[in-house]
Backbone as XML, in Angstrom:
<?xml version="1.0"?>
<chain id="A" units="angstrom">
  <residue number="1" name="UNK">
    <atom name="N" x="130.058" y="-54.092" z="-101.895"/>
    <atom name="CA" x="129.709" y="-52.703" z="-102.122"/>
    <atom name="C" x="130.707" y="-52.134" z="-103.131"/>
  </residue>
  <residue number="2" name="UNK">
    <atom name="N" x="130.591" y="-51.457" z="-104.239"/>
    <atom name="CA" x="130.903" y="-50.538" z="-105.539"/>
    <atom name="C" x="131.579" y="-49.437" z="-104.466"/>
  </residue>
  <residue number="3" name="UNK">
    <atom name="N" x="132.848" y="-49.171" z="-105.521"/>
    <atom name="CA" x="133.247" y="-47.721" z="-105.140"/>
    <atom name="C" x="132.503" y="-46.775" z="-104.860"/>
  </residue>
  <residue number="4" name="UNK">
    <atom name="N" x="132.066" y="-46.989" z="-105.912"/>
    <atom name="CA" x="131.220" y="-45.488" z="-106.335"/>
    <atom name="C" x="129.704" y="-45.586" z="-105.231"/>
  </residue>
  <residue number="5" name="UNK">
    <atom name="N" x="129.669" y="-46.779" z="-104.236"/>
    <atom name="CA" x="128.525" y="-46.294" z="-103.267"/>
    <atom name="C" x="129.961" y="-46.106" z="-102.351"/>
  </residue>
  <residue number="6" name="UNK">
    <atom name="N" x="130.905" y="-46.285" z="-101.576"/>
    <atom name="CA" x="131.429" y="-45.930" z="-101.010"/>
    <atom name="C" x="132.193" y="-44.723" z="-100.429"/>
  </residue>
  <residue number="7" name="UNK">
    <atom name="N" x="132.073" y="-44.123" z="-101.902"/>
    <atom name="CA" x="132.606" y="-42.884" z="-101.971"/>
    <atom name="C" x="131.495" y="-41.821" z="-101.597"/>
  </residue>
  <residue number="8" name="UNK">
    <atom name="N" x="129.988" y="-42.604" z="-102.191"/>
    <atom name="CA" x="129.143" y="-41.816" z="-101.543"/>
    <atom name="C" x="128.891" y="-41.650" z="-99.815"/>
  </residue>
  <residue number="9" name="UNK">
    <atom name="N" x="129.177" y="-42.827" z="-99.657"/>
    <atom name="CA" x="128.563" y="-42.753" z="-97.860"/>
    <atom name="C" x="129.815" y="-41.849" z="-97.365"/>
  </residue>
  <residue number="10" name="UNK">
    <atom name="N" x="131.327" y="-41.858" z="-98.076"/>
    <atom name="CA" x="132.350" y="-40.795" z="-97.243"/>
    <atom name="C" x="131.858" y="-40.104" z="-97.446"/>
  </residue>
  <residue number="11" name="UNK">
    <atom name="N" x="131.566" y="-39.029" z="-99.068"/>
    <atom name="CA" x="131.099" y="-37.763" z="-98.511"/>
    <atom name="C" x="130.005" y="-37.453" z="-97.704"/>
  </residue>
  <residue number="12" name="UNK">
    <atom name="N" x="128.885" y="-38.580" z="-97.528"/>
    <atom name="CA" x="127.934" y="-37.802" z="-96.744"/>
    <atom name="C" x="127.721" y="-38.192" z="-95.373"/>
  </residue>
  <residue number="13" name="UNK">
    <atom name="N" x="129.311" y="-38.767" z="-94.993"/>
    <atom name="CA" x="129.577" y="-39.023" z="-93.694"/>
    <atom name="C" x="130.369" y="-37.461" z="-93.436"/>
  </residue>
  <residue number="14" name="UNK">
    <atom name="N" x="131.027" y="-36.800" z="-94.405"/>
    <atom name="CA" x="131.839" y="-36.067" z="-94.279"/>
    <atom name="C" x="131.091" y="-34.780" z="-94.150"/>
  </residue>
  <residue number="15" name="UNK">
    <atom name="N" x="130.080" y="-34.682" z="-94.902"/>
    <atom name="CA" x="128.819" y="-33.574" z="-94.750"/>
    <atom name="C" x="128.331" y="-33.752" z="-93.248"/>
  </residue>
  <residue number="16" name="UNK">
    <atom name="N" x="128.230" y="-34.887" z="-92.757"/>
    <atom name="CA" x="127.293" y="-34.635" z="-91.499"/>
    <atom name="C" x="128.144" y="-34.305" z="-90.292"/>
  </residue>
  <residue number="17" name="UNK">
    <atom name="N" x="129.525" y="-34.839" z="-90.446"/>
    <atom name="CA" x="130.167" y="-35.232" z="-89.221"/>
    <atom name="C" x="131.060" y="-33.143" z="-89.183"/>
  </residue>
  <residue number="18" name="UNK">
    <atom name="N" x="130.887" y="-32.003" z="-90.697"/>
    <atom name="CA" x="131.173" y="-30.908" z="-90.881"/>
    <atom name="C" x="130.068" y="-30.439" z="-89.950"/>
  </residue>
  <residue number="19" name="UNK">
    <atom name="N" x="128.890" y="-30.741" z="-90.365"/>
    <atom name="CA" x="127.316" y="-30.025" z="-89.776"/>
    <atom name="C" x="127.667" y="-30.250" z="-88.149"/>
  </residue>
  <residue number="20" name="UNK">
    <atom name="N" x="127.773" y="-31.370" z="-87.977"/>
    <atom name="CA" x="128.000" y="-31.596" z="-86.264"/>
    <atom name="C" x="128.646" y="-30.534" z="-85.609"/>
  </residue>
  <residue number="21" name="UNK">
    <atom name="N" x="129.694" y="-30.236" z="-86.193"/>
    <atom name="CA" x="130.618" y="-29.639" z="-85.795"/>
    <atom name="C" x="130.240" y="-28.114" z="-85.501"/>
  </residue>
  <residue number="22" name="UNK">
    <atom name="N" x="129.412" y="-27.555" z="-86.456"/>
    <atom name="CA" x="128.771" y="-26.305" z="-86.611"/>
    <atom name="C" x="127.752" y="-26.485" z="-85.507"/>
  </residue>
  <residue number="23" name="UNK">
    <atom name="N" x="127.036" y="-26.907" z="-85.146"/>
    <atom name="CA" x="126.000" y="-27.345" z="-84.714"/>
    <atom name="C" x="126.696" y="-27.098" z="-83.146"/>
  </residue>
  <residue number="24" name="UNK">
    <atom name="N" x="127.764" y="-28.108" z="-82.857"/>
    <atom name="CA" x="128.307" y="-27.827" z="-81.145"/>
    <atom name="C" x="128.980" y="-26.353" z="-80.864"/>
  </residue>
  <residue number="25" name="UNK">
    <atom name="N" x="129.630" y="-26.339" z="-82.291"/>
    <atom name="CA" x="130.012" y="-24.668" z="-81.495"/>
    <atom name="C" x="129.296" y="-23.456" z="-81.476"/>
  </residue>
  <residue number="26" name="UNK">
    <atom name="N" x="127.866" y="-23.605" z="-82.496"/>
    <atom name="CA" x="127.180" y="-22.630" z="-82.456"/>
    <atom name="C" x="126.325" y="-22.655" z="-80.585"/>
  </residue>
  <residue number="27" name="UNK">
    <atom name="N" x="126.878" y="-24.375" z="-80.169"/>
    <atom name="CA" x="125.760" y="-24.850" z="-79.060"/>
    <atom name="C" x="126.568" y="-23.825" z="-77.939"/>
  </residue>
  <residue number="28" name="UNK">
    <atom name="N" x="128.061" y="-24.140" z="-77.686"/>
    <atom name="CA" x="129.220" y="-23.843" z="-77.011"/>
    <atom name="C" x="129.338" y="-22.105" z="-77.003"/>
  </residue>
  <residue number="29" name="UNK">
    <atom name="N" x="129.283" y="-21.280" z="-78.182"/>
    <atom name="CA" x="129.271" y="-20.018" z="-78.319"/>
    <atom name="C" x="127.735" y="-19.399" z="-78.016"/>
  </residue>
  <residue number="30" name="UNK">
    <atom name="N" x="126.674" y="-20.055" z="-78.052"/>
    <atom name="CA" x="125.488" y="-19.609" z="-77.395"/>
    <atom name="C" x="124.807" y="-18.976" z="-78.792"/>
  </residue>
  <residue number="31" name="UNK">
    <atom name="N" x="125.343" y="-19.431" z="-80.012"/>
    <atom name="CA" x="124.864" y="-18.755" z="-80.830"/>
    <atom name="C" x="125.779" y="-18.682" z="-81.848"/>
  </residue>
  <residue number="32" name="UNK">
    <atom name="N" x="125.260" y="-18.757" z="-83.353"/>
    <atom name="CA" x="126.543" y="-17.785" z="-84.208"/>
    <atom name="C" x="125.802" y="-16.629" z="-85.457"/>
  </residue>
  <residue number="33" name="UNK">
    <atom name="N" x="126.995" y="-16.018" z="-85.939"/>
    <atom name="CA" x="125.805" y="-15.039" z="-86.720"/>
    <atom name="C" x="126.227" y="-15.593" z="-88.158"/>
  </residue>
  <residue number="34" name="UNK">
    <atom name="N" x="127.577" y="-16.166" z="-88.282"/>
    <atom name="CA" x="127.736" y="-16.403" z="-89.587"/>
    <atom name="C" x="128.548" y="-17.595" z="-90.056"/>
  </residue>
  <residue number="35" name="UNK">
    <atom name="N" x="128.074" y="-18.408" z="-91.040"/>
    <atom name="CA" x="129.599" y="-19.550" z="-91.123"/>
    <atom name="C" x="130.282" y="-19.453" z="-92.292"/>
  </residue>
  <residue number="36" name="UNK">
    <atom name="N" x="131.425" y="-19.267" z="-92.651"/>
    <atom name="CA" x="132.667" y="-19.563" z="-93.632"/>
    <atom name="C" x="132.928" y="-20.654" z="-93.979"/>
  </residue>
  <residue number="37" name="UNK">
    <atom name="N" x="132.952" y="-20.545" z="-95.671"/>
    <atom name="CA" x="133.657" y="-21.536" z="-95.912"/>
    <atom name="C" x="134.826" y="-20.623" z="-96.554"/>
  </residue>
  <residue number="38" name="UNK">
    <atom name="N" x="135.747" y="-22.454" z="-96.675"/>
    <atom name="CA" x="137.032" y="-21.823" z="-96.816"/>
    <atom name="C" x="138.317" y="-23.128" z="-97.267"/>
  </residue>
  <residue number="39" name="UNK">
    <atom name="N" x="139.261" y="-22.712" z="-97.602"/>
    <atom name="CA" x="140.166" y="-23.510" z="-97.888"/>
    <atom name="C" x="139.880" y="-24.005" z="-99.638"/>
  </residue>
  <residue number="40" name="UNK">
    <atom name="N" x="140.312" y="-25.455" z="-99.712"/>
    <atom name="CA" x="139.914" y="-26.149" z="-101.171"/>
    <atom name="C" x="138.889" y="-26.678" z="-101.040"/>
  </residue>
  <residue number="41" name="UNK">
    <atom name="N" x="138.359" y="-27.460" z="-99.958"/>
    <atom name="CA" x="136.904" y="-27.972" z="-100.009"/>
    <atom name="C" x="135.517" y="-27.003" z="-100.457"/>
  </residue>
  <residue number="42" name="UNK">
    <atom name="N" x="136.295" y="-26.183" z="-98.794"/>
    <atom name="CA" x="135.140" y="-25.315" z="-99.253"/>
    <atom name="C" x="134.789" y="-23.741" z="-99.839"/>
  </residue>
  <residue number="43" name="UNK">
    <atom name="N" x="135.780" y="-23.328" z="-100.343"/>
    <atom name="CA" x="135.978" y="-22.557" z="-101.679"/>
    <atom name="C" x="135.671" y="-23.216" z="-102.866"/>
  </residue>
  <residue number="44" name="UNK">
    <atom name="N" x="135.398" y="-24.314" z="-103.172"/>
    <atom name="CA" x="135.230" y="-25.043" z="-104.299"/>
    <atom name="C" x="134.348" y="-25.923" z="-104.760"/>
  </residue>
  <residue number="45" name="UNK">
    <atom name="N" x="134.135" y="-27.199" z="-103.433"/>
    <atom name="CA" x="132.991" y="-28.203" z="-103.310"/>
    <atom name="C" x="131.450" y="-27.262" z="-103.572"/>
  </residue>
  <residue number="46" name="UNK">
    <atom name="N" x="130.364" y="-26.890" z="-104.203"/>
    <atom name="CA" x="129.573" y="-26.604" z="-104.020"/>
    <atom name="C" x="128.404" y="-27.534" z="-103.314"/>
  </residue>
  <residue number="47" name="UNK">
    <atom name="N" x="128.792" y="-28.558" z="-103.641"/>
    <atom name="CA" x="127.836" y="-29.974" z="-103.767"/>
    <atom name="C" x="128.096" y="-30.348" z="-101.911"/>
  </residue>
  <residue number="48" name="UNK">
    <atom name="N" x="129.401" y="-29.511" z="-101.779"/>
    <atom name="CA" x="129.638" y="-30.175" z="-100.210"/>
    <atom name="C" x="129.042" y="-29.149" z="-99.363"/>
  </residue>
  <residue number="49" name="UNK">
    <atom name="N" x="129.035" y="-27.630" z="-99.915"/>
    <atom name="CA" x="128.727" y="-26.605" z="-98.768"/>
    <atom name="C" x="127.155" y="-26.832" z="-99.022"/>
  </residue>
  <residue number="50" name="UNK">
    <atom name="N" x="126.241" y="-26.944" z="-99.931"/>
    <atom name="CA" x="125.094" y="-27.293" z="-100.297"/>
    <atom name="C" x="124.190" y="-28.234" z="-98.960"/>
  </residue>
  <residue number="51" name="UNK">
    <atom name="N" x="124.971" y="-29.070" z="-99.006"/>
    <atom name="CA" x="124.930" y="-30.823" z="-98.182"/>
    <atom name="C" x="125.148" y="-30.353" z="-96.749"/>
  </residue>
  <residue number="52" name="UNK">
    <atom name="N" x="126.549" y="-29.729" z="-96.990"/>
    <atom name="CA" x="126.203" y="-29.190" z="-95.023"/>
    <atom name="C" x="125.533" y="-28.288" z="-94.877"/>
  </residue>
  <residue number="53" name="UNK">
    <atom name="N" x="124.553" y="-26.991" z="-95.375"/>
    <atom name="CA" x="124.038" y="-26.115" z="-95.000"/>
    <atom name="C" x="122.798" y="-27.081" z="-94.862"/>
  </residue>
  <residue number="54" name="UNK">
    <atom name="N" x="122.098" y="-27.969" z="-95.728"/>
    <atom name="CA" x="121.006" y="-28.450" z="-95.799"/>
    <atom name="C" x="120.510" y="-28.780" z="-94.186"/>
  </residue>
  <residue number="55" name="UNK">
    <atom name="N" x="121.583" y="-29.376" z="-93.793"/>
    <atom name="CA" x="121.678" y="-30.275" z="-92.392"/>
    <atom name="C" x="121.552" y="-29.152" z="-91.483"/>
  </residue>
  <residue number="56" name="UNK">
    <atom name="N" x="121.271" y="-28.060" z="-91.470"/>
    <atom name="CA" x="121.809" y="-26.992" z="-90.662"/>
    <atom name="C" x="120.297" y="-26.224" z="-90.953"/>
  </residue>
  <residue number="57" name="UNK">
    <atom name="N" x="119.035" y="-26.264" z="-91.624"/>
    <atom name="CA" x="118.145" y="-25.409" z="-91.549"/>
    <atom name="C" x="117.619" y="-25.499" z="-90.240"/>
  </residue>
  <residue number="58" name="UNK">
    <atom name="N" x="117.820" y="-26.253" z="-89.278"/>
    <atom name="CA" x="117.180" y="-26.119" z="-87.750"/>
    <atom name="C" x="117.489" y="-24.799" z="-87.540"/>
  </residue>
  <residue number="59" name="UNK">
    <atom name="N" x="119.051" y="-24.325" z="-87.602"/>
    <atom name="CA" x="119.154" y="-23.430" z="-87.144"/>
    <atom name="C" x="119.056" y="-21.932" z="-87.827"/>
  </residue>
  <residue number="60" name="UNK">
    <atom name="N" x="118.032" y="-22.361" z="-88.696"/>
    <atom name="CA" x="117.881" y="-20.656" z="-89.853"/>
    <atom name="C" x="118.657" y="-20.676" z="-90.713"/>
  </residue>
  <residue number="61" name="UNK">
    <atom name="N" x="119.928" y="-21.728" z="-91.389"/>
    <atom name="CA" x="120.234" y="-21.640" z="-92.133"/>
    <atom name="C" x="119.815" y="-21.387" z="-93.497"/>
  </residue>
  <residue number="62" name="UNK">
    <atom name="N" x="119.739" y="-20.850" z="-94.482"/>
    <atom name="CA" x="118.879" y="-20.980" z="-95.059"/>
    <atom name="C" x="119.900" y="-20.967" z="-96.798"/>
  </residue>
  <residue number="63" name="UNK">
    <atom name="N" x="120.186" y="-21.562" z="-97.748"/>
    <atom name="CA" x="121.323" y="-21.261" z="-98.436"/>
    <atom name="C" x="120.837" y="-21.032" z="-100.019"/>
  </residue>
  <residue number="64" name="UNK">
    <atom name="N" x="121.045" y="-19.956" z="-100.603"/>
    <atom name="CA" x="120.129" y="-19.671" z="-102.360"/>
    <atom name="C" x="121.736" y="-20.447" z="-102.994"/>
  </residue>
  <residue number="65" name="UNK">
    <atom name="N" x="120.834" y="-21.546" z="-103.596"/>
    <atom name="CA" x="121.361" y="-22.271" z="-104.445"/>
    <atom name="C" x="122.428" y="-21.406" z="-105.527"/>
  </residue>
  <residue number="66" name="UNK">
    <atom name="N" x="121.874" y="-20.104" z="-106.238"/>
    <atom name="CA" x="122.306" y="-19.492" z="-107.670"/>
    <atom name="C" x="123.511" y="-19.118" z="-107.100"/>
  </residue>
  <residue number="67" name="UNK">
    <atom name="N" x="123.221" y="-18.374" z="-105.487"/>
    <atom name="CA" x="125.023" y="-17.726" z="-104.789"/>
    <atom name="C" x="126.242" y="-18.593" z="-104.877"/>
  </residue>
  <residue number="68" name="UNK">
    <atom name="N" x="125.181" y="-19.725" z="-104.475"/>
    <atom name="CA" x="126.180" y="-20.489" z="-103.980"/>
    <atom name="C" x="127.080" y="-21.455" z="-105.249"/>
  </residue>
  <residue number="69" name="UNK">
    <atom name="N" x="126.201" y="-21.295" z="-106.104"/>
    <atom name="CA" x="126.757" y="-22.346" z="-107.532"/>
    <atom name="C" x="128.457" y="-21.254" z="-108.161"/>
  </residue>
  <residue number="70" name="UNK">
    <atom name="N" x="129.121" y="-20.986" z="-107.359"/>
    <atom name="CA" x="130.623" y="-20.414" z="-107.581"/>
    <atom name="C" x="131.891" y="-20.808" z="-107.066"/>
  </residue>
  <residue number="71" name="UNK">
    <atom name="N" x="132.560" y="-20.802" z="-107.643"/>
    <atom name="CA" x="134.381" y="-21.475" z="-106.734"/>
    <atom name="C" x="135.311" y="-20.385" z="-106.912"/>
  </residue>
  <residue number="72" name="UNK">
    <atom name="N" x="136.053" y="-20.327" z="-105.673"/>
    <atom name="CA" x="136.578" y="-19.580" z="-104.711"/>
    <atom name="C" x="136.623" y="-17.770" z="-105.208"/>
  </residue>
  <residue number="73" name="UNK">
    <atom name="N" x="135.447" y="-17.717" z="-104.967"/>
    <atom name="CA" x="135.165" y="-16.519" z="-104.908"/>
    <atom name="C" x="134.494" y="-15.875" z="-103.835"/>
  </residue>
  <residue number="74" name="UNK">
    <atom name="N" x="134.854" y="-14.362" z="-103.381"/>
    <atom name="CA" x="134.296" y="-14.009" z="-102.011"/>
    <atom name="C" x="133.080" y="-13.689" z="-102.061"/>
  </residue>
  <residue number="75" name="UNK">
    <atom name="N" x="131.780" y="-14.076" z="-101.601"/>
    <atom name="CA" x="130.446" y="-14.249" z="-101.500"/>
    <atom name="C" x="129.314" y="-14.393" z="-100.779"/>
  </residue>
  <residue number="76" name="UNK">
    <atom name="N" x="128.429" y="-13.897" z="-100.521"/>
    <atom name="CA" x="127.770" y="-14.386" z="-99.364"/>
    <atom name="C" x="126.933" y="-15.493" z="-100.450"/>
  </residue>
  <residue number="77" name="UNK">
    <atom name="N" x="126.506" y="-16.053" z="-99.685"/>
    <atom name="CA" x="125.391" y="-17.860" z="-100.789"/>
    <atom name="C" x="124.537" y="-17.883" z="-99.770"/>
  </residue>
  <residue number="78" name="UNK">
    <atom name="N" x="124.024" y="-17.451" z="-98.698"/>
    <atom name="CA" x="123.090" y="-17.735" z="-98.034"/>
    <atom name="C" x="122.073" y="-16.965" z="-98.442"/>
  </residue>
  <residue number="79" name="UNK">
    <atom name="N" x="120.658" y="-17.221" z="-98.655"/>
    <atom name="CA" x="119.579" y="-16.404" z="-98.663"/>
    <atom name="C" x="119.427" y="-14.967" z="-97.943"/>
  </residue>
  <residue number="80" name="UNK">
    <atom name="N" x="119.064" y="-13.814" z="-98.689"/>
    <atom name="CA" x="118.707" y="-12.856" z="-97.566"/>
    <atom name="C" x="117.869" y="-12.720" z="-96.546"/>
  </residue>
  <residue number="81" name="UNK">
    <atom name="N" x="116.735" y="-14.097" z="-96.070"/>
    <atom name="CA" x="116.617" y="-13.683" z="-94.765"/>
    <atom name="C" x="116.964" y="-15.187" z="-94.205"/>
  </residue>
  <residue number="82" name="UNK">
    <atom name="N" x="117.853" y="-15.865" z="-94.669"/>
    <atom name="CA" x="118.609" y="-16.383" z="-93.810"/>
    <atom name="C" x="118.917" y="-16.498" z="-92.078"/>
  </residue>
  <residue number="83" name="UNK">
    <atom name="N" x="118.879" y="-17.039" z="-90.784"/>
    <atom name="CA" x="119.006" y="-16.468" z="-89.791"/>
    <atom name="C" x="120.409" y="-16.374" z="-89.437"/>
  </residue>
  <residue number="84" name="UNK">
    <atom name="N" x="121.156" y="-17.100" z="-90.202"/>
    <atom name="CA" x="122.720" y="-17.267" z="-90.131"/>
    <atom name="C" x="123.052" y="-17.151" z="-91.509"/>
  </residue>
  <residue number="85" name="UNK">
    <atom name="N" x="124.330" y="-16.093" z="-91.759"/>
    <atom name="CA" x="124.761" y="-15.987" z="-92.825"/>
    <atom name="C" x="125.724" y="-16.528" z="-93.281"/>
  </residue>
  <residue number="86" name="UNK">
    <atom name="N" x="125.652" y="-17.116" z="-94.833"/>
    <atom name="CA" x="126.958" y="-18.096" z="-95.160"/>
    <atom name="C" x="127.653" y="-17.434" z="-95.685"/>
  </residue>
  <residue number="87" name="UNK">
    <atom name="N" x="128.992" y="-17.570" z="-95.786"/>
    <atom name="CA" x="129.561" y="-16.413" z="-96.893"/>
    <atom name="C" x="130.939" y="-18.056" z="-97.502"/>
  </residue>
  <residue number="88" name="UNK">
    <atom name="N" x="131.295" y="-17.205" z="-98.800"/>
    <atom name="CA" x="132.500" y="-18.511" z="-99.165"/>
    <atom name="C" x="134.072" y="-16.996" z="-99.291"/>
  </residue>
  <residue number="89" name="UNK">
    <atom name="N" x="134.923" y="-17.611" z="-98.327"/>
    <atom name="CA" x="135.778" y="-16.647" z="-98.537"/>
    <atom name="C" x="137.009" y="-17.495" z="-98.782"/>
  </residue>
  <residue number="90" name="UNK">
    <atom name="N" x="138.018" y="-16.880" z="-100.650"/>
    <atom name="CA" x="138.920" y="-17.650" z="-100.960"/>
    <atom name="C" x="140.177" y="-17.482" z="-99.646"/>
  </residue>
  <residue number="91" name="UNK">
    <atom name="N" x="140.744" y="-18.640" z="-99.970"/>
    <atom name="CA" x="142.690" y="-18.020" z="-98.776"/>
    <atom name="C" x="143.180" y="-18.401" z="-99.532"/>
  </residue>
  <residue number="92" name="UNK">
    <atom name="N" x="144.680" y="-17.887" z="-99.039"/>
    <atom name="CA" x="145.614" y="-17.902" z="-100.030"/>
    <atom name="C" x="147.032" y="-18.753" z="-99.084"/>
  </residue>
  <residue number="93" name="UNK">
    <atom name="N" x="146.624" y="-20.003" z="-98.903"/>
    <atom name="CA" x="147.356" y="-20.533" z="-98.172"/>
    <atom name="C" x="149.380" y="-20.626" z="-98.618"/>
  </residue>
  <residue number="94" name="UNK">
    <atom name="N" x="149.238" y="-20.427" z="-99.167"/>
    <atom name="CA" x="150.704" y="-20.111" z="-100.063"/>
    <atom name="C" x="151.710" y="-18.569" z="-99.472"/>
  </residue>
  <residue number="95" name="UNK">
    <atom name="N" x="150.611" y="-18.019" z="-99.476"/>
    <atom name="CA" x="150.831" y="-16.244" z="-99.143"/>
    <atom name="C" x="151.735" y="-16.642" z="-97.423"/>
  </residue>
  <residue number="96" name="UNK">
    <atom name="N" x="150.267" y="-17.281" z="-96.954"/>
    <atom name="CA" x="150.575" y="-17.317" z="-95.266"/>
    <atom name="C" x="151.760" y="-18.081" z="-95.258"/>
  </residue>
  <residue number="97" name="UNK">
    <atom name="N" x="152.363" y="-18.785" z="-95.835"/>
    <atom name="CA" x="152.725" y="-19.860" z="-95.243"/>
    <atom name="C" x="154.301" y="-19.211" z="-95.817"/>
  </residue>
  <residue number="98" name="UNK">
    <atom name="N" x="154.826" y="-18.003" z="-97.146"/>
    <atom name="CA" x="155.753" y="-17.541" z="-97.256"/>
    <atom name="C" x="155.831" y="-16.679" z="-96.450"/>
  </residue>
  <residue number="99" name="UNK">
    <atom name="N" x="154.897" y="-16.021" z="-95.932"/>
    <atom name="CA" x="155.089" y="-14.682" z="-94.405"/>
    <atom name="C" x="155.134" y="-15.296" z="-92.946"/>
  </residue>
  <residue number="100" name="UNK">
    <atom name="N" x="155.220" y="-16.001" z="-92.717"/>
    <atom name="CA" x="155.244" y="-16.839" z="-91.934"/>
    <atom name="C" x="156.775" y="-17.249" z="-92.190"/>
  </residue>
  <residue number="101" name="UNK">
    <atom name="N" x="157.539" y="-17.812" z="-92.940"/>
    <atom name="CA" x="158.522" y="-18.501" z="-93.458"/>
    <atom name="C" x="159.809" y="-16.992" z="-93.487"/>
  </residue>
  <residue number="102" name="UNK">
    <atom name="N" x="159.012" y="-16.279" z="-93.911"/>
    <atom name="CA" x="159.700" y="-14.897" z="-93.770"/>
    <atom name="C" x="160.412" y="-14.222" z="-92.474"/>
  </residue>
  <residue number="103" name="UNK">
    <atom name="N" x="158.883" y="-14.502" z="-91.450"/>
    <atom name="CA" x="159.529" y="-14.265" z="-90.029"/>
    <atom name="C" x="160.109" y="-14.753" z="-89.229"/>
  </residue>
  <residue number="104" name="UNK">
    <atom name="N" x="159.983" y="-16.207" z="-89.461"/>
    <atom name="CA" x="160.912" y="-16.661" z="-88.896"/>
    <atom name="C" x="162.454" y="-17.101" z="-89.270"/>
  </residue>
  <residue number="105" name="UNK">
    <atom name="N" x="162.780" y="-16.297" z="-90.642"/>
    <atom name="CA" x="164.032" y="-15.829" z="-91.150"/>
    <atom name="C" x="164.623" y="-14.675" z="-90.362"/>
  </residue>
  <residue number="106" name="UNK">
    <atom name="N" x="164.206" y="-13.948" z="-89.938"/>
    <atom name="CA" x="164.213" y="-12.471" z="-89.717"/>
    <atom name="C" x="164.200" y="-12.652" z="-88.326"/>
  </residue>
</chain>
């Protein structure tokens, strides 16, 4: 097997095994109204939040491609009648991690 199929089956082991995950806690919370992305993957990956929403129309997901084609910008990308709303919200992991570093100076 080629890299380049290998690399495919990680990410779309990595897409499904994200969806799972959405999937039990929406099961566990009885419901959800909205999912985030976030961090570098998913502030950025379009191709990855794309791949896991796909896996996710059971549950009303529903995701407009044009929203969603942006990196790390704050957004909703899910369709408006969507039954769950996606939104992509940037962090600023740098920020937290000097205020944090701060207080426990202090």
């Amino acid at each position: 097997m080629t890299g380049n199929k290998r690399a495919v089956i990680a990410i779309n082991s990595f897409k499904y095994a994200i969806a799972q995950y959405i999937a039990r806690y929406a099961v566990a919370m009885n419901g959800i109204d909205a999912i985030v992305f976030t961090g570098g993957v998913g502030e950025n990956q379009i191709n990855i939040r794309k791949g896991i929403c796909n896996q996710l129309t059971f549950m009303g997901v529903e995701i407009d491609e044009d929203r969603n084609n942006i990196r790390s910008e704050e957004k909703l990308i899910s369709k408006d009648y969507s039954k769950i709303k996606v939104y992509v919200i940037p962090t600023n992991e740098e920020l937290m991690i000097a205020k944090e570093t701060e207080k426990l100076i202090k």
